[in-house]
C-alpha positions as CSV (number, residue, x, y, z in Angstrom):
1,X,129.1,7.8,145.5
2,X,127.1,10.1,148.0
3,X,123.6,10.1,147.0
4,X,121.3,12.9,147.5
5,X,117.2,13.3,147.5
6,X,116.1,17.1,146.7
7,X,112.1,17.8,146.0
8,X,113.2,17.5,142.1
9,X,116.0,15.0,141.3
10,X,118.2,12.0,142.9
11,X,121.7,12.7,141.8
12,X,124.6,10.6,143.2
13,X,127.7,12.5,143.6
14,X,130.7,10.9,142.8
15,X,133.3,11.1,146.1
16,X,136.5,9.4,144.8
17,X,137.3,12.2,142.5
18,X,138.0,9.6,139.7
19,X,134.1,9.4,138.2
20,X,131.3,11.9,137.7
21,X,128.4,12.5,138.9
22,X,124.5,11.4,137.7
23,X,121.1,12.1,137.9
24,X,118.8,8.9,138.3
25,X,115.7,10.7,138.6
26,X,113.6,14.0,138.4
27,X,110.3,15.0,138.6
28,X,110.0,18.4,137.4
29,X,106.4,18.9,137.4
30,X,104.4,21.9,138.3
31,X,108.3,23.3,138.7
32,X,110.2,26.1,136.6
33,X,112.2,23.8,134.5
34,X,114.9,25.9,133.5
35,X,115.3,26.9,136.9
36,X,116.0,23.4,137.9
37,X,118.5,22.2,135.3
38,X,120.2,25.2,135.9
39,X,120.4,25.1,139.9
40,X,122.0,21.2,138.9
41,X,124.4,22.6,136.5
42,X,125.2,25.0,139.0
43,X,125.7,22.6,142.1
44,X,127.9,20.2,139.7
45,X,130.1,23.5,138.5
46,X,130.7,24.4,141.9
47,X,132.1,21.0,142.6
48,X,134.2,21.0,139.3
49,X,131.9,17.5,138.4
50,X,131.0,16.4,135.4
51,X,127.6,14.7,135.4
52,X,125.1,12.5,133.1
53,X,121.4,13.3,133.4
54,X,119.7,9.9,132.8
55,X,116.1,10.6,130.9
56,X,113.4,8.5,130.6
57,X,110.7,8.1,127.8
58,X,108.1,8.4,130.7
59,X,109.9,11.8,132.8
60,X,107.6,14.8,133.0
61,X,108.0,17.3,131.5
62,X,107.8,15.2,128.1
63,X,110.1,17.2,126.1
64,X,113.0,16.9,129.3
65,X,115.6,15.6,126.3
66,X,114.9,18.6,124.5
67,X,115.3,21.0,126.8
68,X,118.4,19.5,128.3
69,X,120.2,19.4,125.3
70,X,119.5,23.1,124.7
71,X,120.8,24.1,127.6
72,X,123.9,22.7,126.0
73,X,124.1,18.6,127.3
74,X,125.5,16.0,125.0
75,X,122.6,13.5,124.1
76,X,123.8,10.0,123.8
77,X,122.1,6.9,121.8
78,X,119.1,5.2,123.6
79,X,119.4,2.7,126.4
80,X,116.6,0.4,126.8
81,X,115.7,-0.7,129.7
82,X,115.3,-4.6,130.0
83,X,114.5,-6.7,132.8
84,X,114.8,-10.6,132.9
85,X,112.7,-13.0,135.4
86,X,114.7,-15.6,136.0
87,X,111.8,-18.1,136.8
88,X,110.8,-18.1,133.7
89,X,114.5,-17.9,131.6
90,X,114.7,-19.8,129.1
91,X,116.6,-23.5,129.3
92,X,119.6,-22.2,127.4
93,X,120.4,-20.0,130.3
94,X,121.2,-22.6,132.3
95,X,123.4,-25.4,130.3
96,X,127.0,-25.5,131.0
97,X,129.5,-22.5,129.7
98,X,131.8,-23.9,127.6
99,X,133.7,-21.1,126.5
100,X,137.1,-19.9,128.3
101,X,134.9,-17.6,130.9
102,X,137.2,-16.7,134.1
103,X,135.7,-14.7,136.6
104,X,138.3,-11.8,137.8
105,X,138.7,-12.2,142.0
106,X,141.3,-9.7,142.0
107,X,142.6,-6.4,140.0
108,X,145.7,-8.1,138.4
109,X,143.4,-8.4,135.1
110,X,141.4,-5.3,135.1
111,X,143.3,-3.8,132.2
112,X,142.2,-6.4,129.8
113,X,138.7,-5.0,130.8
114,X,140.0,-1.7,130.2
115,X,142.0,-2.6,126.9
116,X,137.9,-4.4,125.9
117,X,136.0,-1.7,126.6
118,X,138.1,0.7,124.8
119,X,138.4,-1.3,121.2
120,X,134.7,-1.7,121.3
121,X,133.8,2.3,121.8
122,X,136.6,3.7,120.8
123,X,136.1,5.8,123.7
124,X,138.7,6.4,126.9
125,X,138.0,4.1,129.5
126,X,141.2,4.8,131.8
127,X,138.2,5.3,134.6
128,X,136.8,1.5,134.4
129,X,140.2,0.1,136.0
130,X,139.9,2.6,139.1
131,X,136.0,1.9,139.1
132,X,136.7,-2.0,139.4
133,X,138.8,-1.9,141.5
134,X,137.4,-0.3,144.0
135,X,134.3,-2.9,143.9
136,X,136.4,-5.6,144.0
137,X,138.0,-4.6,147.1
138,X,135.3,-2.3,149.1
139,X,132.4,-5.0,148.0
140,X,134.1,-7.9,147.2
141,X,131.0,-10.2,147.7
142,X,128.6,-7.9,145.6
143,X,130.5,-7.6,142.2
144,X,131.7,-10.3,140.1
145,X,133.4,-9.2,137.1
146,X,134.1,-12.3,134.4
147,X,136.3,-12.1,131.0
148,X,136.1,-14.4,128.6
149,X,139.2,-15.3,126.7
150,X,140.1,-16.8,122.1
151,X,143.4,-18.7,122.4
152,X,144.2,-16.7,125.8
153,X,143.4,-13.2,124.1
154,X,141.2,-11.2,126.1
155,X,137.9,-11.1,124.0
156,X,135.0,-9.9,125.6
157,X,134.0,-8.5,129.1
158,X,131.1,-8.0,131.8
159,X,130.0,-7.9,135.3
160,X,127.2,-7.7,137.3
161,X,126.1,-6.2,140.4
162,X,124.5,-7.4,143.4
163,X,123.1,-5.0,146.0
164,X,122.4,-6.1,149.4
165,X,119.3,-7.7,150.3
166,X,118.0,-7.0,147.1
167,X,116.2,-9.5,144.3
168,X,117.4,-7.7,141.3
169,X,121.1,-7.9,139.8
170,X,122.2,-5.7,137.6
171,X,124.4,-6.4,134.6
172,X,127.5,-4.0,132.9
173,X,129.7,-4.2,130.0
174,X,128.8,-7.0,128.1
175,X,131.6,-5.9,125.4
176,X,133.2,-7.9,122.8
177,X,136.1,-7.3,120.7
178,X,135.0,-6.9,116.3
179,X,137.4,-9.4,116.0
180,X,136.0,-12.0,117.9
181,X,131.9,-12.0,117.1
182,X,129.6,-14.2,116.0
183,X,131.1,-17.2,118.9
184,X,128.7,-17.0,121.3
185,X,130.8,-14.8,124.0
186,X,128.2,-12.5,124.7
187,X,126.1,-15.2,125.3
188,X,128.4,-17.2,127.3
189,X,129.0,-13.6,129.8
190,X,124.9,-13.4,129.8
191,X,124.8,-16.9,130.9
192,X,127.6,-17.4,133.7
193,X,125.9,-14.2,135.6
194,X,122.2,-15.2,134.8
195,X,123.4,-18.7,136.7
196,X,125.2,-17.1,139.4
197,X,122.5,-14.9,139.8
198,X,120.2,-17.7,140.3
199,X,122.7,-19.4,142.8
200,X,122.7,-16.5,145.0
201,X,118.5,-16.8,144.8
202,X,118.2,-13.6,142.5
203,X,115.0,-13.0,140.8
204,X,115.3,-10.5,138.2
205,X,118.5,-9.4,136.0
206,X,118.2,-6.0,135.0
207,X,120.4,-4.0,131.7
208,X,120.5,-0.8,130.2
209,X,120.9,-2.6,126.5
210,X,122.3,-0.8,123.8
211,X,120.9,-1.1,120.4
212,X,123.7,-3.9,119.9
213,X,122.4,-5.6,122.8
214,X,118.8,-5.3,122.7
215,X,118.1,-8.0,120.1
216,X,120.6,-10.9,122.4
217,X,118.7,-9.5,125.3
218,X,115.0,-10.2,123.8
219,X,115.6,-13.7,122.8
220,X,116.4,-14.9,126.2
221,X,112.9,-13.1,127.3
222,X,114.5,-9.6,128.4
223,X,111.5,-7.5,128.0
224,X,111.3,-4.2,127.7
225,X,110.6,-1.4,130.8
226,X,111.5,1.8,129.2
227,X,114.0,3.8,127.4
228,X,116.1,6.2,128.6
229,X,118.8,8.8,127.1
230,X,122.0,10.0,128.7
231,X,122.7,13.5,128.9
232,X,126.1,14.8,129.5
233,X,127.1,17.9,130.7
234,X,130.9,18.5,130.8
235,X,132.2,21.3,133.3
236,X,133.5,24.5,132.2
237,X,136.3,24.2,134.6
């Protein structure tokens, strides 16, 4: 990704030609907001890009959501924003995983993410494999990406990111199969990255929880930050 500051938004452009692009942040106050959603529509066009506009609850102009989704972007659920401190986590963080968690150190297993992901949202995930794989090998030592396995069937998956210098880690997927809920995988994927966290002296886990997730979240002391909404625009091209 290629990331770019203008006066009004932070959009990260994606340079592999496998992703899309996003918008992180805007501040579109005291601006003509029309104007600038359509000079970003315009700028992703050009580049034949789709792109996701992330929203939060506290963006200015208010009514952002609104006006983004007239302009014709897709509106998806809300994401809340969760943050953990692990110095205050509770105990059942840290005992032992006992499940069959195996973290992934290669790409030889990345379609079992991809086959995860896609049962869960019924959605196409062909992009995750490419996407993994290119962390694993360009940032090996920031991204550890863990599967967790019923009677060697690939059940549930997640990863977690950790920037350089940095004392947050963030945490992705977190998806498990209809089949196998209700065993404590989610769980077990929240606790082996919480721990490893904390062994690479990490202070804070941060998630954009879905509704699913939220509830799991707040009763290992996630707390709420903010909620956000992505909006997608799809290219005409």
């Amino acid at each position: 990704m290629r990331r770019e500051v203008t006066p009004e938004v932070v959009r990260h452009v994606d340079t592999s030609s496998l992703g899309e692009g996003i918008i992180t942040y805007s501040q579109l106050s005291g601006v003509d907001v029309s104007n600038a959603i359509r000079e970003q529509i315009d700028y992703f066009e050009a580049i034949v890009q789709d792109f996701e506009w992330k929203v939060f609850d506290y963006d200015r102009p208010l009514d952002l959501k609104r006006r983004l989704e007239a302009f014709g972007f897709k509106v998806g659920d809300a994401e809340a924003i969760m943050v953990l401190d692990l110095e205050h986590a509770p105990e059942a963080l840290w005992y032992p995983v006992t499940h069959d968690v195996r973290r992934i150190t290669d790409d030889g297993r990345l379609d079992h993410v991809q086959a995860i992901e896609e049962q869960v949202w019924d959605e196409d995930f062909s992009w995750i494999d490419d996407h993994l794989r290119c962390l694993l090998t360009e940032h090996t030592e920031r991204v550890s990406v863990y599967i967790a396995y019923v009677n060697g069937q690939p059940a549930s998956a997640a990863w977690a990111f950790f920037p350089e210098q940095s004392r947050y880690t963030s945490l992705w997927g977190g998806a498990t199969i209809d089949a196998f809920r209700g065993q404590g995988l989610y769980t077990a994927l929240l606790a082996v990255r919480a721990q490893e966290a904390k062994a690479r002296g990490v202070r804070y886990l941060t998630v954009d929880a879905s509704p699913m997730s939220r509830p799991i979240l707040e009763r290992f002391g996630f707390e709420l930050l903010a909620s956000s909404h992505p909006c997608k625009w799809v290219t005409s091209a």
